[in-house]
Structure formats: structure tokens, C-alpha cells
C-alpha positions in Angstrom: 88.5 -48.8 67.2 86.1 -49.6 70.2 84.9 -53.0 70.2 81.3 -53.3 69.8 79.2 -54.7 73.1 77.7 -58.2 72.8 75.1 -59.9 74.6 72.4 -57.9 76.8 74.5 -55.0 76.5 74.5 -54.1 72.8 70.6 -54.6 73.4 69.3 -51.7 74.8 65.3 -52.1 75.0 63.8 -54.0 77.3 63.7 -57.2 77.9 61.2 -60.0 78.9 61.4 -62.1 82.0 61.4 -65.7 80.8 59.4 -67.8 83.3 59.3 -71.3 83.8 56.4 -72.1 81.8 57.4 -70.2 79.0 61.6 -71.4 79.0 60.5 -74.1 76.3 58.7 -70.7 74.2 61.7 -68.9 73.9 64.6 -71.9 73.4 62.6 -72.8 70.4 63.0 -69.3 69.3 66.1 -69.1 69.4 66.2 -72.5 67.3 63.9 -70.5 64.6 61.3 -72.1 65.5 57.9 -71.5 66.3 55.7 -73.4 69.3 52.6 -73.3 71.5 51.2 -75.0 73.7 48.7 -77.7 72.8 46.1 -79.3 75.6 46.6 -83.3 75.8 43.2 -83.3 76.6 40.9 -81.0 74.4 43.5 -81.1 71.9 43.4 -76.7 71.6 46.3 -74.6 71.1 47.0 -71.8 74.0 49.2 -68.7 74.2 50.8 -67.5 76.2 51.7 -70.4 77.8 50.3 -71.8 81.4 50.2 -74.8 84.0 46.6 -75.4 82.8 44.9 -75.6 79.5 42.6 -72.1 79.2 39.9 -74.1 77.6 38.9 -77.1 79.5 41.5 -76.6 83.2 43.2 -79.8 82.6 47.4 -79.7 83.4 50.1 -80.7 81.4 49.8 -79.3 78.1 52.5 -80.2 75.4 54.8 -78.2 73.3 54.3 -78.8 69.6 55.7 -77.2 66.4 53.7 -75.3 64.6 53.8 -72.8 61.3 53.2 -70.0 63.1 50.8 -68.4 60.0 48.0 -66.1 61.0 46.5 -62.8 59.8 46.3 -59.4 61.1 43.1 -59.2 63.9 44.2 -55.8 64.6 47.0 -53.3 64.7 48.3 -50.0 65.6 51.5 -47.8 64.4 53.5 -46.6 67.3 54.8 -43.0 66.5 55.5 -41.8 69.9 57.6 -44.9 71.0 57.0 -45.4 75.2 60.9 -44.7 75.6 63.7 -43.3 73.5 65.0 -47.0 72.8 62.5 -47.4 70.3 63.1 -44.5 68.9 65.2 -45.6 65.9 62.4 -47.9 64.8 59.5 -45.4 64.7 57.0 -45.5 62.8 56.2 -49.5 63.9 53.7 -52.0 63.9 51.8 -53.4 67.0 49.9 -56.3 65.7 47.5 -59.1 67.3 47.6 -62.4 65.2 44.8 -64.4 65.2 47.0 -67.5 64.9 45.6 -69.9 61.8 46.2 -72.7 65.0 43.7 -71.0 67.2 45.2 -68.4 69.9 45.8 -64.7 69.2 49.0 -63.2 69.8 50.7 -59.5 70.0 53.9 -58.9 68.2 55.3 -56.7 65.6 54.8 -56.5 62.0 58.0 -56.3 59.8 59.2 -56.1 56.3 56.8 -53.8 55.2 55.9 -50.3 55.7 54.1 -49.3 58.2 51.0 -48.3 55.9 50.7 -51.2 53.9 49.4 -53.3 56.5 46.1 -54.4 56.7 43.8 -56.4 59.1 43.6 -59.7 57.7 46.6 -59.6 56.0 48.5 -62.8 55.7 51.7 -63.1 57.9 54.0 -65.9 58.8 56.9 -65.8 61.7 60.5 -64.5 61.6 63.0 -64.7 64.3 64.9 -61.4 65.5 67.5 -62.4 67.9 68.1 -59.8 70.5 71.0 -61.2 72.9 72.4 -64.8 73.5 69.2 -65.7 75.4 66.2 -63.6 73.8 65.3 -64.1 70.1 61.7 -62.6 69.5 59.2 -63.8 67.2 57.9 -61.1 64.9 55.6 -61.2 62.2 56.2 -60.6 58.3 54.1 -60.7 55.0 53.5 -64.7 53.9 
């Protein structure tokens, strides 16, 4: 019996690049939970995250906690995946959230199938760990 690869390895999509800005983003994640970015100054939420607030232009937002619930803005069902790695999950969901906090946000719709889902439909944030360092926040029926 072969021993299963770990890590990056066993993973084989693609990956994002964390940046700087975004580090704090994807720790929480892998934690299980959910943050954005929130201006000190105008006191509104911002994804993805930035040096500068995208509302007013002030620096130094904070990182706060938030629920991560939202509803469906918009969506598509990938049937032709961009590269065979996605293969196994076809047919999925490509969603924007419009975040209940403010922002709007692309991720994936899971837990249901692919036809059920409907713009406006309710959705709250699961956590699908990918390797050591990457756990991506995906979306699910509230």
C-alpha cells in the first residue's frame, strides 16, 4: 500500500498566492473563521483586503470577525471546468455573495445541487481545507 501524499501535493488545483495584506484572511480560515476588513475610520467593511479603505482612502483598516452570512447576487454552473483538476467536481457553482456586512465576494456554492440554487438565496460560510496552509471559504445553504 502506497502512502497517500499530504500537504500541497495531495492538492492538485491551483493555488492562491497569499499576500501580505491578505496573511491575516487566510490564518483565520484556517482557524474556521470568517474575517474582513473593517475601516477605523468610516467604520465599512472591504473585500478583498487592501492598505487603504476602498470607501473613504484612509490606511490601517482592522481585522474583525464577522458571520460571514450573505445571499446569492449572482451565479453560474461551471460544466466545462478551465482544467482537468476540476474535473471531478463538475457540475459547480460560481457564486458572488453580497455579504449581509457590506462587500460582495466570489466563492463556491456547496451542499446543494447545482440546480437548486437561487440568487438571493441565503448562505452562510464553511471552511474546506486544501493543504497545511490554504483552507478556502466556500459558501453553503443557512
Amino acid at each position: 500500500m502506497t502512502a497517500r501524499p499530504s500537504g500541497e501535493e495531495a492538492y492538485r488545483k491551483p493555488l492562491p498566492t497569499v499576500s501580505d495584506d491578505g496573511e491575516y484572511y487566510w490564518r483565520a480560515a484556517r482557524e474556521g473563521r470568517f474575517v474582513l476588513q473593517r475601516c477605523r475610520s468610516c467604520h465599512r467593511y472591504q473585500f478583498p483586503s487592501r492598505v487603504l479603505c476602498a470607501h473613504c482612502g484612509v490606511r490601517d483598516p482592522e481585522w474583525v470577525e464577522n458571520d460571514g452570512a450573505g445571499e446569492v447576487y449572482s451565479f453560474t454552473v461551471v460544466h466545462r471546468p478551465p482544467e482537468q483538476s476540476f474535473m471531478p467536481d463538475v457540475p459547480y457553482v460560481v457564486a458572488i455573495i453580497q455579504l449581509d456586512a457590506g462587500p460582495r465576494m466570489m466563492s463556491n456554492i456547496v451542499g446543494v445541487p447545482s440546480g437548486q440554487v437561487r440568487i438571493g438565496m441565503r448562505v452562510c460560510p464553511i471552511f474546506e481545507r486544501a493543504t497545511d496552509e490554504i483552507t478556502f471559504v466556500k459558501f453553503t445553504p443557512a
